[in-house]
C-alpha positions as CSV (number, residue, x, y, z in Angstrom):
1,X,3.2,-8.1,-16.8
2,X,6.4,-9.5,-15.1
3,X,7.5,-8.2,-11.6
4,X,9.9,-5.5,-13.1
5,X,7.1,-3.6,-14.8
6,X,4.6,-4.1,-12.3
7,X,7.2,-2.6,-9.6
8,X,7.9,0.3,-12.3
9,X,4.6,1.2,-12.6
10,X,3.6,1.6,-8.7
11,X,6.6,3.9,-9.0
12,X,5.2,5.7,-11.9
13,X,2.0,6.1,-10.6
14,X,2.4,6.8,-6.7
15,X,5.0,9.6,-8.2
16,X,3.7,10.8,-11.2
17,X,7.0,10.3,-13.1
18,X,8.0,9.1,-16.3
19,X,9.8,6.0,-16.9
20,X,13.0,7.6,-17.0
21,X,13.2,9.1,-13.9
22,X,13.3,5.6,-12.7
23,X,16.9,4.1,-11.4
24,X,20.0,4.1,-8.8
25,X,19.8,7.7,-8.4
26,X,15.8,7.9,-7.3
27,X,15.7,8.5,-3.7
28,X,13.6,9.1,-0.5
29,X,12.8,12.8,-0.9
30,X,14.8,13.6,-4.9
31,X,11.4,14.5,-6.0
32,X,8.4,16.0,-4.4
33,X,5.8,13.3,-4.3
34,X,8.2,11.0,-2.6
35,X,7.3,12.4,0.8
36,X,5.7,10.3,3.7
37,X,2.3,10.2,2.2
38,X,3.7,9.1,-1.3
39,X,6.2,6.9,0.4
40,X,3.1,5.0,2.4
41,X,1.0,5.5,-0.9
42,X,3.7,3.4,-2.7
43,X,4.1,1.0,0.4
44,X,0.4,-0.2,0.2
45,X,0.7,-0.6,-3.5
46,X,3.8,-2.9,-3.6
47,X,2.2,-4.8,-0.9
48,X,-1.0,-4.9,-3.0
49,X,0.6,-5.8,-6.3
50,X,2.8,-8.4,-4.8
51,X,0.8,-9.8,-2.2
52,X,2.8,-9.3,0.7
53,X,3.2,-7.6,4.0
54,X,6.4,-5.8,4.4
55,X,7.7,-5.6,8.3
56,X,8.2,-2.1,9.4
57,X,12.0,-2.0,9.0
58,X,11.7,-2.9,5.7
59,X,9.2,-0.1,5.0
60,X,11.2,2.7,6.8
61,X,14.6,1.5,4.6
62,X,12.7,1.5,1.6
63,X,14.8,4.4,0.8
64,X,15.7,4.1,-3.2
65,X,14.5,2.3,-6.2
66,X,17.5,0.3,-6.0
67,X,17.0,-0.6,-2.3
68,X,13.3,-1.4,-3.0
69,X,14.3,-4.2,-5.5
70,X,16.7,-5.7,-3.0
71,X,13.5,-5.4,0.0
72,X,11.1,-7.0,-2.2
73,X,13.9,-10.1,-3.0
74,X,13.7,-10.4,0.4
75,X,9.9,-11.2,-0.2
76,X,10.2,-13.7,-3.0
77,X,9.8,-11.2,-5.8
78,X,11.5,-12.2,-8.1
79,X,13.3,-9.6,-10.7
């Protein structure tokens, strides 16, 4: 599974979304399960899936799909 999907499917399943609802326009707080828990519940996923440890900042910015594919870059992930 390349890094794309793998990040797609943390989405998919901290949020219980489909893959559509997926792009520029998913934010912090659009839909109900991205509250703090399912923000945090996402958080330890990606770190999980992409073995890494994201710095605080990075975790309270983690604002959007989009933004969350320019924090991971940051990482090494590599899209």
């Amino acid at each position: 599974m390349n890094n794309r999907r793998k990040y797609d499917k943390i989405f998919m399943d901290s949020f219980s979304i489909e893959q559509s609802a997926l792009g520029d326009d998913l934010v912090y707080n659009k839909i109900p399960s991205w509250d703090s828990i399912g923000h945090m519940t996402m958080v330890a996923a990606i770190e999980e899936a992409f073995n890494i440890t994201m710095e605080t900042d990075d975790i309270i910015n983690f604002g959007s799909y989009k933004k969350g594919l320019e924090i991971l870059t940051k990482y090494g992930v590599k899209f």
